[in-house]
Each structure stands twice: as C-alpha cells, then as structure tokens.
C-alpha positions as a Markdown table, in Angstrom:
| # | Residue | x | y | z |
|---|---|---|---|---|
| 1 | Unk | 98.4 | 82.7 | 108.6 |
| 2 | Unk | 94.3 | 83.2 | 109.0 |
| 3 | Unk | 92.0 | 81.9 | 106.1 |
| 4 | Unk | 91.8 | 84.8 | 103.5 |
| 5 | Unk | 88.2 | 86.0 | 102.9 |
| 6 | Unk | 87.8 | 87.4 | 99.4 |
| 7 | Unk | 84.5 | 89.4 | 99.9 |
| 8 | Unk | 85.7 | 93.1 | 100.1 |
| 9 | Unk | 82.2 | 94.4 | 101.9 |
| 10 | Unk | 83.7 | 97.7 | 102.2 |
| 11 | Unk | 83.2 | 98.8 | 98.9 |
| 12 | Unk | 81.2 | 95.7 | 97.5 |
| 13 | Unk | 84.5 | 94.5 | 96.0 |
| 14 | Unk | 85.7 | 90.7 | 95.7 |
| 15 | Unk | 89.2 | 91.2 | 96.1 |
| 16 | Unk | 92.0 | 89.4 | 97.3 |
| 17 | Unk | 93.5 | 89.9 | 100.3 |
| 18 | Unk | 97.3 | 90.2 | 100.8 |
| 19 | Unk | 99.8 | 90.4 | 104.0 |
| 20 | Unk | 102.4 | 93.5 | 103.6 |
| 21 | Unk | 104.8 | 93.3 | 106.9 |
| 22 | Unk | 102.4 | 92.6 | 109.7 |
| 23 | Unk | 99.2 | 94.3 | 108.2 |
| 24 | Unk | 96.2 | 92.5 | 105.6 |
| 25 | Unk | 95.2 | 94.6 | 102.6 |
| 26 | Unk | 92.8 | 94.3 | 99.7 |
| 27 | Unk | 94.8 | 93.9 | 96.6 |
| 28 | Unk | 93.1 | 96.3 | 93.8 |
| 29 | Unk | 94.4 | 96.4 | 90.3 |
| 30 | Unk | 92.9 | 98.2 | 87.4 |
| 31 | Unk | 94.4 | 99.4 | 84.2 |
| 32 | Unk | 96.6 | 101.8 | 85.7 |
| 33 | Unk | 96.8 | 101.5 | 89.4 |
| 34 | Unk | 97.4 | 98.9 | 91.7 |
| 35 | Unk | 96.1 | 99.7 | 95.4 |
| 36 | Unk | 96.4 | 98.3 | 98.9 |
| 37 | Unk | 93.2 | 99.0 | 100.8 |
| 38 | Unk | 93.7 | 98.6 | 104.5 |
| 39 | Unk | 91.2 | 95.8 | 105.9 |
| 40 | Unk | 91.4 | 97.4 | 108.9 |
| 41 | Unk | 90.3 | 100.6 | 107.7 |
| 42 | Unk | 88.0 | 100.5 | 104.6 |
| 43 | Unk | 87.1 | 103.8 | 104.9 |
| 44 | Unk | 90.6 | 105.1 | 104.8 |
| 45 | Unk | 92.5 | 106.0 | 101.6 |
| 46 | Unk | 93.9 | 103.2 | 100.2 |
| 47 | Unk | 97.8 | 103.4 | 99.0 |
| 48 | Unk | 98.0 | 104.1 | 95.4 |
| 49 | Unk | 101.2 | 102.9 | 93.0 |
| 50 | Unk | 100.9 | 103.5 | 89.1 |
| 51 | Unk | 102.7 | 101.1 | 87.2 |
| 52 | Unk | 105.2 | 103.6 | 86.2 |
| 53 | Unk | 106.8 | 103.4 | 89.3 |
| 54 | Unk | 106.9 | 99.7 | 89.9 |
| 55 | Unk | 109.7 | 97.3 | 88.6 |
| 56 | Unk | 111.2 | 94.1 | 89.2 |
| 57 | Unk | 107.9 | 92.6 | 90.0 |
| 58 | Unk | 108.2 | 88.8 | 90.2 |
| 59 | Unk | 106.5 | 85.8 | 91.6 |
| 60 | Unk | 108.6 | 84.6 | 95.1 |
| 61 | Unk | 108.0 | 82.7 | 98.0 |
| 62 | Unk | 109.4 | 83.5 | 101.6 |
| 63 | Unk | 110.6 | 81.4 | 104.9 |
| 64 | Unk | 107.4 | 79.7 | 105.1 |
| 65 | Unk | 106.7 | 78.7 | 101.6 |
| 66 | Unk | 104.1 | 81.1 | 101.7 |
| 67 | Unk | 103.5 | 82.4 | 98.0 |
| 68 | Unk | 104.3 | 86.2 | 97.5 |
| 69 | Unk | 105.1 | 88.8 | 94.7 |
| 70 | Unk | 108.1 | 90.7 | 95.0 |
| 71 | Unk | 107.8 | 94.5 | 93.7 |
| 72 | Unk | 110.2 | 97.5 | 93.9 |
| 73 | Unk | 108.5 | 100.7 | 94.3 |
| 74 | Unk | 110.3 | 103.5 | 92.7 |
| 75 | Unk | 110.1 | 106.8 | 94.9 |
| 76 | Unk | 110.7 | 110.3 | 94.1 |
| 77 | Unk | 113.7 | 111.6 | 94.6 |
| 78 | Unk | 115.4 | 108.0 | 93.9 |
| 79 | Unk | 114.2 | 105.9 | 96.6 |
| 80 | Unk | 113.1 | 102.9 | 96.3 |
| 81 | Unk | 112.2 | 99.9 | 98.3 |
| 82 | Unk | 111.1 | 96.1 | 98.0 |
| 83 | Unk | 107.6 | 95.4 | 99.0 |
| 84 | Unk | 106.6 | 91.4 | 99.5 |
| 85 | Unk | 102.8 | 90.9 | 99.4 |
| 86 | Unk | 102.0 | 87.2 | 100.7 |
| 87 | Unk | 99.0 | 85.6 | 99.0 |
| 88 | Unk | 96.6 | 82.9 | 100.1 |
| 89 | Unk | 97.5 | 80.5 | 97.4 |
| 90 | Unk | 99.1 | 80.7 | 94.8 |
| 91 | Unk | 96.4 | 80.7 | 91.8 |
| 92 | Unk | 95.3 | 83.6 | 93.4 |
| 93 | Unk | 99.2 | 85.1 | 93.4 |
| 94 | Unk | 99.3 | 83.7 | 89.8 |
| 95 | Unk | 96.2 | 85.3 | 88.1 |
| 96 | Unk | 97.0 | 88.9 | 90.0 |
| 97 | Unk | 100.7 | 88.9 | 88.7 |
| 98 | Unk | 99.4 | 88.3 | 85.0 |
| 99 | Unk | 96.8 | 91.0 | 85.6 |
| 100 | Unk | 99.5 | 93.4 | 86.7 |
| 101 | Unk | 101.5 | 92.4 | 83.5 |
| 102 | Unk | 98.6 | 92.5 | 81.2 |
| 103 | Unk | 97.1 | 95.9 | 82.2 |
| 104 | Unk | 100.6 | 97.7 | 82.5 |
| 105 | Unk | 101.9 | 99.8 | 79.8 |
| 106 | Unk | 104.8 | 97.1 | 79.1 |
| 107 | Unk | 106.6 | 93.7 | 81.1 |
| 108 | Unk | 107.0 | 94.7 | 84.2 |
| 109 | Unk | 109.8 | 92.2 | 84.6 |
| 110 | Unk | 112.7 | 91.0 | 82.7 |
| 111 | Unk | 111.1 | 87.8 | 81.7 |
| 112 | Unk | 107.4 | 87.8 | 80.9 |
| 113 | Unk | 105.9 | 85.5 | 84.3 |
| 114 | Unk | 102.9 | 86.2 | 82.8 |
| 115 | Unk | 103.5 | 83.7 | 79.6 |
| 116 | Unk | 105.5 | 81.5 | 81.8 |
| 117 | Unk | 102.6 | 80.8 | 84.5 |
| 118 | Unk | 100.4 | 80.5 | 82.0 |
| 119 | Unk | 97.4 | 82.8 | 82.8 |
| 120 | Unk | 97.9 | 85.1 | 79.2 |
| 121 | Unk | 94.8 | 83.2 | 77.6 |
| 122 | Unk | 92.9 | 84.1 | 80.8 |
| 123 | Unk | 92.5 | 88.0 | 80.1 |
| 124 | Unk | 91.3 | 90.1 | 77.3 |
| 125 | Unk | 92.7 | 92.6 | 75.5 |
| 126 | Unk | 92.5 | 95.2 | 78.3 |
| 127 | Unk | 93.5 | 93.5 | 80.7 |
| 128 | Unk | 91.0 | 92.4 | 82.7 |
| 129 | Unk | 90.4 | 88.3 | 83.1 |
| 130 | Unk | 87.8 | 86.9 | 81.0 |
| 131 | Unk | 85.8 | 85.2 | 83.8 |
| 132 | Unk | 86.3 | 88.6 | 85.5 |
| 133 | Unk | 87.2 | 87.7 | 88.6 |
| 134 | Unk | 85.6 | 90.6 | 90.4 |
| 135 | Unk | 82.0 | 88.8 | 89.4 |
| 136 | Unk | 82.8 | 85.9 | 91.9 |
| 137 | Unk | 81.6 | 86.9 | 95.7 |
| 138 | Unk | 81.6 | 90.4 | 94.7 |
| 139 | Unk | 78.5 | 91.5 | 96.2 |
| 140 | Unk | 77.4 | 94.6 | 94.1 |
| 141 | Unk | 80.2 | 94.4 | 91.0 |
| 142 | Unk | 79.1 | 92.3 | 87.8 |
| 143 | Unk | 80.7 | 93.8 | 85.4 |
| 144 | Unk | 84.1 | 95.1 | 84.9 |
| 145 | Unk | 82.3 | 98.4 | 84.0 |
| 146 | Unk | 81.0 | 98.5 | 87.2 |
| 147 | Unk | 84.5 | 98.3 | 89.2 |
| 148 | Unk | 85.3 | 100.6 | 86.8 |
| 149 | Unk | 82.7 | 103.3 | 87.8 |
| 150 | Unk | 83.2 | 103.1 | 91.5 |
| 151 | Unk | 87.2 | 102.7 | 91.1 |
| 152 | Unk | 88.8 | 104.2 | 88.1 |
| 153 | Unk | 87.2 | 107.5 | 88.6 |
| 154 | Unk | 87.3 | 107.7 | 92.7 |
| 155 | Unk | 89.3 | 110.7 | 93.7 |
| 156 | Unk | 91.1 | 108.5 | 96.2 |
| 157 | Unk | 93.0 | 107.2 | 92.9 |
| 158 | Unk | 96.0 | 109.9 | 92.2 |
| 159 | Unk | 99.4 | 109.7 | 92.6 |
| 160 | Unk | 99.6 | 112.1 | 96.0 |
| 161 | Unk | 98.4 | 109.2 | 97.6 |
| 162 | Unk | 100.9 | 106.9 | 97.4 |
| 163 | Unk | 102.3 | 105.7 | 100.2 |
| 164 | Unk | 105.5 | 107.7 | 100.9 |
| 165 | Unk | 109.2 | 105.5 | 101.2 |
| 166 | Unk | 109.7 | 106.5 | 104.7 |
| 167 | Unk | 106.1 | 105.3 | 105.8 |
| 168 | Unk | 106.7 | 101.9 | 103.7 |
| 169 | Unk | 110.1 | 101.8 | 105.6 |
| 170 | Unk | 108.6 | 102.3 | 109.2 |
| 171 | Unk | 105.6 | 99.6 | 108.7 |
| 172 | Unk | 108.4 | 96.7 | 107.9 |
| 173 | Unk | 109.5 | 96.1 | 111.3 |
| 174 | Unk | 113.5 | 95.8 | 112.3 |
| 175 | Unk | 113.6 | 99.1 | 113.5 |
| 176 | Unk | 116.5 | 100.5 | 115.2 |
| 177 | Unk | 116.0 | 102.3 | 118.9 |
| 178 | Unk | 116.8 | 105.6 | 116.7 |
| 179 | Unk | 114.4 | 104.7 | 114.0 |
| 180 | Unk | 111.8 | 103.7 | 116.4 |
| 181 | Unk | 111.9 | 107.4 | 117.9 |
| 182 | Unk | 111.5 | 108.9 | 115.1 |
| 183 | Unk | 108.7 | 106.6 | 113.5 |
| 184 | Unk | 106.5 | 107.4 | 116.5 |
| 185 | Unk | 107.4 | 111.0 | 116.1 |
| 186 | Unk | 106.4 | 111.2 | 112.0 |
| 187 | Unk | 105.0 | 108.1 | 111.3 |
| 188 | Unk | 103.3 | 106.9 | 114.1 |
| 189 | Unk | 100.9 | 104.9 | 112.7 |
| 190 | Unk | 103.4 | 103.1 | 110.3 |
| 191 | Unk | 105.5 | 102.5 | 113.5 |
| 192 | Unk | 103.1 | 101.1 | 115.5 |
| 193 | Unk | 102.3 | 98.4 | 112.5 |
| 194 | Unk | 106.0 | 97.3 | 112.7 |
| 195 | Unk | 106.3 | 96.8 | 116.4 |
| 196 | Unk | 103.0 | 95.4 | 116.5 |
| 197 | Unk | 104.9 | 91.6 | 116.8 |
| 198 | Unk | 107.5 | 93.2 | 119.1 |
| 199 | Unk | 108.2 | 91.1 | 122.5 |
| 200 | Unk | 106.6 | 92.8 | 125.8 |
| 201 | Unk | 110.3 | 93.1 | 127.0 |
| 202 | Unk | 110.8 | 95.5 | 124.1 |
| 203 | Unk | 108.5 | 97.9 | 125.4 |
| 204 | Unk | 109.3 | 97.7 | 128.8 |
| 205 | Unk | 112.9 | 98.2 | 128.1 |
| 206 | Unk | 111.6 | 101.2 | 126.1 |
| 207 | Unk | 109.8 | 102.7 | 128.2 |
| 208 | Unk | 112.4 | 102.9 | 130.7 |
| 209 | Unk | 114.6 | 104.6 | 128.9 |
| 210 | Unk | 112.3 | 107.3 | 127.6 |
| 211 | Unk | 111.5 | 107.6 | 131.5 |
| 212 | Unk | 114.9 | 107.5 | 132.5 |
| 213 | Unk | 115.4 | 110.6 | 129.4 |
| 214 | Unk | 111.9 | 112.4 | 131.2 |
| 215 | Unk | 113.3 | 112.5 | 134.7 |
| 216 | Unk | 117.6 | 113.1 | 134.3 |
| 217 | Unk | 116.0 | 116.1 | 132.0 |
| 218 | Unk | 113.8 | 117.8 | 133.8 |
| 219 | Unk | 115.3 | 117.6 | 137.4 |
| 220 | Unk | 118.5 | 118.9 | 135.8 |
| 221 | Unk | 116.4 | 121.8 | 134.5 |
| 222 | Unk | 114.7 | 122.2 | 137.7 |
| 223 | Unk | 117.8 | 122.3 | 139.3 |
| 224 | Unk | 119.8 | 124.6 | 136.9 |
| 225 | Unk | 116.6 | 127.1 | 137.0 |
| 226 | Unk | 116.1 | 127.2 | 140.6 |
| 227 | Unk | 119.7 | 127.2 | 141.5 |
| 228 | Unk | 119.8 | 130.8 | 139.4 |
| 229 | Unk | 116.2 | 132.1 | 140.9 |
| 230 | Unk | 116.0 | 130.4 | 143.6 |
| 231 | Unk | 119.0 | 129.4 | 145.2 |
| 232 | Unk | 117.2 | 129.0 | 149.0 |
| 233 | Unk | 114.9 | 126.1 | 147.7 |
| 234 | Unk | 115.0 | 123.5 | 150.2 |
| 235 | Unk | 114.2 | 120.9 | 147.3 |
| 236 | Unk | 115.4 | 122.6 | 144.2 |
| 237 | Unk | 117.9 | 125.2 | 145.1 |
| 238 | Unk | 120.9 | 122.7 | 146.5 |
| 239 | Unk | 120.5 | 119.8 | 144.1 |
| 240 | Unk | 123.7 | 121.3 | 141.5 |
| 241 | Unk | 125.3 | 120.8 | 145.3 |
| 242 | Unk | 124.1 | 117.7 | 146.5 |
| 243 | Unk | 124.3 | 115.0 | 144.5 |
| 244 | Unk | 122.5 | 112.0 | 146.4 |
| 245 | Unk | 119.9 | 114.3 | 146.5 |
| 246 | Unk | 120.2 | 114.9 | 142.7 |
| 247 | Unk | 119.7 | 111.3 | 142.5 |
| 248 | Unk | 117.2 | 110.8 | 144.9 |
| 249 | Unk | 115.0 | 113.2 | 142.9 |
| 250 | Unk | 115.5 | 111.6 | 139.5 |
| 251 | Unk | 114.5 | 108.3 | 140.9 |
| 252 | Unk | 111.2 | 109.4 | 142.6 |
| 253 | Unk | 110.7 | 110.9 | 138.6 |
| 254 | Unk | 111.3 | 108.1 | 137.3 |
| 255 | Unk | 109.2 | 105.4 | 140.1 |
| 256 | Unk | 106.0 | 108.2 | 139.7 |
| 257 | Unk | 106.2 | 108.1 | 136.0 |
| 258 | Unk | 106.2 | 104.0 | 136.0 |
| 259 | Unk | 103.6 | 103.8 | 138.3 |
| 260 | Unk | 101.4 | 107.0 | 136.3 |
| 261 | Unk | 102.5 | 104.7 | 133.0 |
| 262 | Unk | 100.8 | 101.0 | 134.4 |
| 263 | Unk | 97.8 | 102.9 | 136.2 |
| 264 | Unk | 97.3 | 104.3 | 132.6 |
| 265 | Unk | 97.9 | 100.9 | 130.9 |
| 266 | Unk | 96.4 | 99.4 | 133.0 |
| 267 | Unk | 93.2 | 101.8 | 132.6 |
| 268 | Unk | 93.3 | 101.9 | 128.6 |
| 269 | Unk | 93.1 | 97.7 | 128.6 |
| 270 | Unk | 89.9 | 97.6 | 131.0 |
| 271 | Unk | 88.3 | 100.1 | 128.4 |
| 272 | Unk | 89.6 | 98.0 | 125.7 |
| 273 | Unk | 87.2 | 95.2 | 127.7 |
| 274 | Unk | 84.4 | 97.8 | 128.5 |
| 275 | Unk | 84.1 | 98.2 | 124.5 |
| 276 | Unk | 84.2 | 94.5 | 123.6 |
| 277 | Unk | 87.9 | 94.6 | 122.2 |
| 278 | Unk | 89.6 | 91.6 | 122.0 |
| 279 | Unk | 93.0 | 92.5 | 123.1 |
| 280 | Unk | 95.3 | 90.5 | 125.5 |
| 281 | Unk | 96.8 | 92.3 | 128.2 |
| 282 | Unk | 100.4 | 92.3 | 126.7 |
| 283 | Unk | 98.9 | 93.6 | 123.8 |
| 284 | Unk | 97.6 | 96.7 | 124.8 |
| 285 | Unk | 99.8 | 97.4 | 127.7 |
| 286 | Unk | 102.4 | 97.3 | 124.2 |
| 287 | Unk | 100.9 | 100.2 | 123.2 |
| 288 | Unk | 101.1 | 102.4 | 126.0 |
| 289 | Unk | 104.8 | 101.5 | 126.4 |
| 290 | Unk | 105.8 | 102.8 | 122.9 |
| 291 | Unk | 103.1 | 106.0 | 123.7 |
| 292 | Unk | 106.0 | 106.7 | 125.9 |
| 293 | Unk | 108.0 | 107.9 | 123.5 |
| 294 | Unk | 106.5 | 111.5 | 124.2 |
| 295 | Unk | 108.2 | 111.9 | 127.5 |
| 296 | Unk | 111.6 | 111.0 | 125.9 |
| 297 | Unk | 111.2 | 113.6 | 122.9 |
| 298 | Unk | 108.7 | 116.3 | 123.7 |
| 299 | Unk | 108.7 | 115.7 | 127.6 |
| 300 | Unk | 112.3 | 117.3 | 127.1 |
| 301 | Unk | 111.0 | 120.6 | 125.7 |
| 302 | Unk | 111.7 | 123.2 | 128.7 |
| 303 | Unk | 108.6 | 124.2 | 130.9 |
| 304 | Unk | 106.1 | 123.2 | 127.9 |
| 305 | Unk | 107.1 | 119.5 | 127.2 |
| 306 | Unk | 105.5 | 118.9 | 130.8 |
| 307 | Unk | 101.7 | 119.8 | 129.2 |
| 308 | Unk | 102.1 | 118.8 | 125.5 |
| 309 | Unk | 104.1 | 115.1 | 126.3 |
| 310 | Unk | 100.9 | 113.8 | 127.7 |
| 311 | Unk | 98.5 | 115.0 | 125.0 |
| 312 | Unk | 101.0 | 113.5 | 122.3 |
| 313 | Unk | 101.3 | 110.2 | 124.5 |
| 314 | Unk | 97.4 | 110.0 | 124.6 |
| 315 | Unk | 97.1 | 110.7 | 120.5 |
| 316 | Unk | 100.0 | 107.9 | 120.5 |
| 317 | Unk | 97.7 | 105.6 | 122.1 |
| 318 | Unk | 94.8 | 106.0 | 120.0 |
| 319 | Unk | 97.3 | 105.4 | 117.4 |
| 320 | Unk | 98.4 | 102.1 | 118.6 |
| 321 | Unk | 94.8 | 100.9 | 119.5 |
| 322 | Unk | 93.9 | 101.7 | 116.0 |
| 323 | Unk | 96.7 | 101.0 | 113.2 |
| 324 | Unk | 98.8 | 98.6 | 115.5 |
| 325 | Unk | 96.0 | 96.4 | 117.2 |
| 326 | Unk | 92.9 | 97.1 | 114.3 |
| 327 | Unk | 90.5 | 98.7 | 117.0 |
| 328 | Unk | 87.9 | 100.5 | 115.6 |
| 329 | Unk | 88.3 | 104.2 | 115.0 |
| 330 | Unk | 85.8 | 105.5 | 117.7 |
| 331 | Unk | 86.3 | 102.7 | 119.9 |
| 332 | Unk | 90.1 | 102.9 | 120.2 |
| 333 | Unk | 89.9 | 107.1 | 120.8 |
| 334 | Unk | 87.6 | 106.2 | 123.6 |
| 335 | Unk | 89.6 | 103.6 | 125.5 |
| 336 | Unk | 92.6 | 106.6 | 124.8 |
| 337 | Unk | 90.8 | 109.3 | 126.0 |
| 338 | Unk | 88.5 | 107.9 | 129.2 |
| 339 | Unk | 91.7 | 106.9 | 131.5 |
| 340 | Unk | 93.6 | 110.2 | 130.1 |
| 341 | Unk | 90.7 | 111.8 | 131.7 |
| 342 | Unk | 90.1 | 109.5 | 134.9 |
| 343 | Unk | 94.2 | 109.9 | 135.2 |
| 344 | Unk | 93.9 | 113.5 | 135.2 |
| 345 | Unk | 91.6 | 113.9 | 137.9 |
| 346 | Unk | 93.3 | 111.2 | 140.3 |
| 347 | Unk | 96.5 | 113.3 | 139.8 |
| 348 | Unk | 94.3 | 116.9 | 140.5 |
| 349 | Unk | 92.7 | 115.7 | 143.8 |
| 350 | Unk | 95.7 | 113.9 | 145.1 |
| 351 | Unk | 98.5 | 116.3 | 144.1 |
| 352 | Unk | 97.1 | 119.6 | 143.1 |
| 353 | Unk | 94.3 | 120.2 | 144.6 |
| 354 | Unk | 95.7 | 119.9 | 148.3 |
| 355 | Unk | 92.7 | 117.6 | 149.4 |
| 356 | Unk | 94.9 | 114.7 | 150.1 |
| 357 | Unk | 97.6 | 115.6 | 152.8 |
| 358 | Unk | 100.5 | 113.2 | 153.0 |
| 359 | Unk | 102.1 | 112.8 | 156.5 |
C-alpha cells in the first residue's frame, strides 16, 4: 500500500486519504456529510452520504491487517451495500470514526466506538476535534470556519450526488462476465475501476468473445440480407448454403478485428508514452481489451452497430485511461482519440479508398 499524503492541494484541504476497492479518495466529514473525493480527479464531484443513510459503521481490519471502517450505505429503494475504507494507520482510522460518531445526529453503531477508542475528549461540542485537525498541513484552512465556508455551503454537497448502489457495486471488483457487460455499458467508469487489477488473460479472453459475438453476428446478417436481395452474390448470396464458406467468413471477421484491436492498442500505449504517462504495456493494452465490449453489444445493432460500436469503443477507452489507470483528463482523450483517427485513415486508403489493390 503507497505512503498516504495528507495534503489535499485540490481544495487546500488536509485530509486523509482512504482506499475504497482499488481507487484512493480524500476522506471529508463535516457535521452532516461524509464525502469521498476522488484523488484522481479533484475537480470532479465528490460522492456525498448524509449520515442518515449510513449504519453499522464500525472500526475493522481486513486480510492484511490493514486498519479499515466498515459502513453500510442505505440506498433508496432498500438497497444497501457494505463499503470498507482502508486507512493509513490506525489513529488516523480512530480519530475519523469518532468524528463521524460525534457529528451525527445519534451512534452510528450499536456500541459507542467512539467512547471505547477513546477519542470523545478530543472533539468539541460540535463535533469537530479540538486540535482541529484540518489546521495541520492544510495549506489555506485554519480554522474550522474556514472548511466550513468552502465545504458546508459548496453546491457539490446534496444528496443527488451520492454515489448510486449500482455504481458502488460495479467499482468493487468480482464481477461476473454478465455484470462486466453491463458495467461497461452504464457504468463504465465504475467498471473500469473494478477490473483495473484484473489479469491480462482476462481481457484477452474478453475480447475474444465480444469478437467472436461481432463477427458470427454480422456475417449471419450479411448473409440472411443478401441471400433475400441478393441471392447472386458471389460472397454474400450462397453463404446460408455453404457452410465452410460461412465459416471462412466469420474467421477473417474475427482475425481483421484482432489485428484492428492490437494496431489500436498498440497505438493508444505509444500515445500514452508521447504524453509522459506512466503506464506499462499490459496496462493500457487492458483497457482497450475491455473497450471491446462495444462490438459485442452495440456492434450487434443491424446496419448502424457497424458506425456507432467504434465511437462507443473510443469513449470506452478514454474511460479506461482516465478512471481505471488515473490519466489526466485531457491527456487520456488524446491518446483515445489520435490512433482512432490515425486508424481511420489506415483503414480509408487501404480498404475504401481503392488506392491499395491486393493481388
């Protein structure tokens, strides 16, 4: 686990900084909220969760001894779900549970771990530690009326921007094949958090079956369609008759897509160097594996899938640069963007445009 550093720069904030599934955030509490502030992504809205809706929050510690506070988030509708924020140390998980405790309406718990730790004489009557520990490192905040001004007030804190249950489910990893889909689908962000510690094999098996999906799809389309307008197609018209042919077709799909996919990869990681990101191969090739998933869903959509399946796959890889690796925001819709691009014109001169004739 990397050495926490407690200076939140983004908003002139010392705050503590807390592991949620494979992502960091800052850890903000004030009377009535408690927020998760992406470090990634300071500039993004943080998630927001009044006390109202938490329960069950107790002090814990996981596999590797590591200390954590366990909390159950209360969703509309009656979902709920167990969240398990890992701390640096475990004054620092000690002194943020009795804040939680001490600023909520009531005990968050069934037994008071804020008596029992032994931080109670530590914070005042609101709440809010003596010492104030947003004074230490802090960069811009002295006073708790300070934090206050900047925090309390911000439009970013209301309840519409709680995280939802289904994006907290798709950013905790052990996702099903199923599950996977559709995270990329709604949540692709989320999704690409949770897979972000996936094995290469993962993806590669992934990305053959969306491929395999693209190519049995659309050649049986092709082949359905021209067999009805165009039944004298040398290529098209006899495949619903000739089956090796049938398969011959769906493997030269499926061998072009593979190689369009790695060219692609392979493009996206050299502008990942270009812009001075420090990604390993494996790492971003990971991402344009799962950006896949657009040929296996909307890749399927007759006629159309063919034209929006590679603009989804391109937004998908932006996606994965940016909330599953941490690229910068204009940096990872660069390296997205510039090999869509160069790919697009490759595939123009050599296919389309009839300049290159193969023999």
């Amino acid at each position: 686990m990397q050495p926490y550093d407690n200076s939140y720069t983004g908003a002139g904030l010392s705050a503590p900084k807390v592991k949620v599934g494979s992502q960091l955030y800052y850890l903000i509490s004030d009377k009535e909220n408690m927020s998760l502030q992406q470090v990634s992504s300071p500039d993004v809205t943080p998630y927001v969760y009044p006390y109202n809706v938490m329960s069950g929050i107790n002090p814990v510690e996981n596999e590797y001894y590591e200390p954590c506070i366990e909390v159950t988030i209360n969703y509309d509708g009656g979902d709920s779900a167990v969240m398990v924020m890992v701390f640096e140390s475990e004054n620092e998980r000690n002194q943020i549970l009795s804040q939680i405790q001490n600023s909520a309406a009531g005990p968050v718990s069934g037994d008071n771990y804020g008596q029992d730790i032994g931080f109670q004489d530590n914070y005042d009557s609101t709440g809010y530690h003596k010492s104030d520990p947003y004074e230490q490192n802090s960069g811009g905040f002295e006073t708790r009326d300070d934090y206050e001004s900047q925090y309390s007030g911000s439009e970013s804190y209301n309840s519409g921007d709680r995280q939802t249950f289904d994006e907290y489910k798709y950013s905790q990893g052990g996702l099903s094949l199923v599950e996977k889909i559709k995270g990329f689908l709604r949540y692709p962000g989320e999704t690409f958090e949770s897979v972000s510690s996936d094995e290469l094999m993962s993806g590669i098996i992934y990305t053959a079956l969306m491929l395999v999906l693209f190519s049995v799809v659309n050649v049986l389309f092709s082949a359905v369609i021209a067999s009805a307008l165009a039944p004298d197609n040398a290529i098209y018209g006899v495949l619903l008759n000739e089956i090796p042919e049938l398969i011959r077709l769906v493997l030269e799909y499926f061998i072009f897509g593979a190689l369009c996919i790695m060219v692609y990869g392979l493009l996206v990681f050299l502008m990942t160097k270009i812009t001075r990101q420090e990604f390993h191969l494996t790492e971003s090739l990971q991402t344009t594996f799962y950006s896949t998933t657009s040929l296996g869903t909307l890749g399927l959509i007759p006629l159309f899938g063919l034209f929006i399946a590679p603009v989804w796959m391109v937004f998908l890889q932006y996606k994965g640069l940016h909330d599953g690796l941490n690229a910068d925001k204009k940096w990872a819709l660069l390296s997205a963007i510039v090999p869509a691009l160069i790919m697009f014109f490759l595939l123009y001169y050599v296919i389309i445009s009839g300049e290159v004739v193969f023999i």
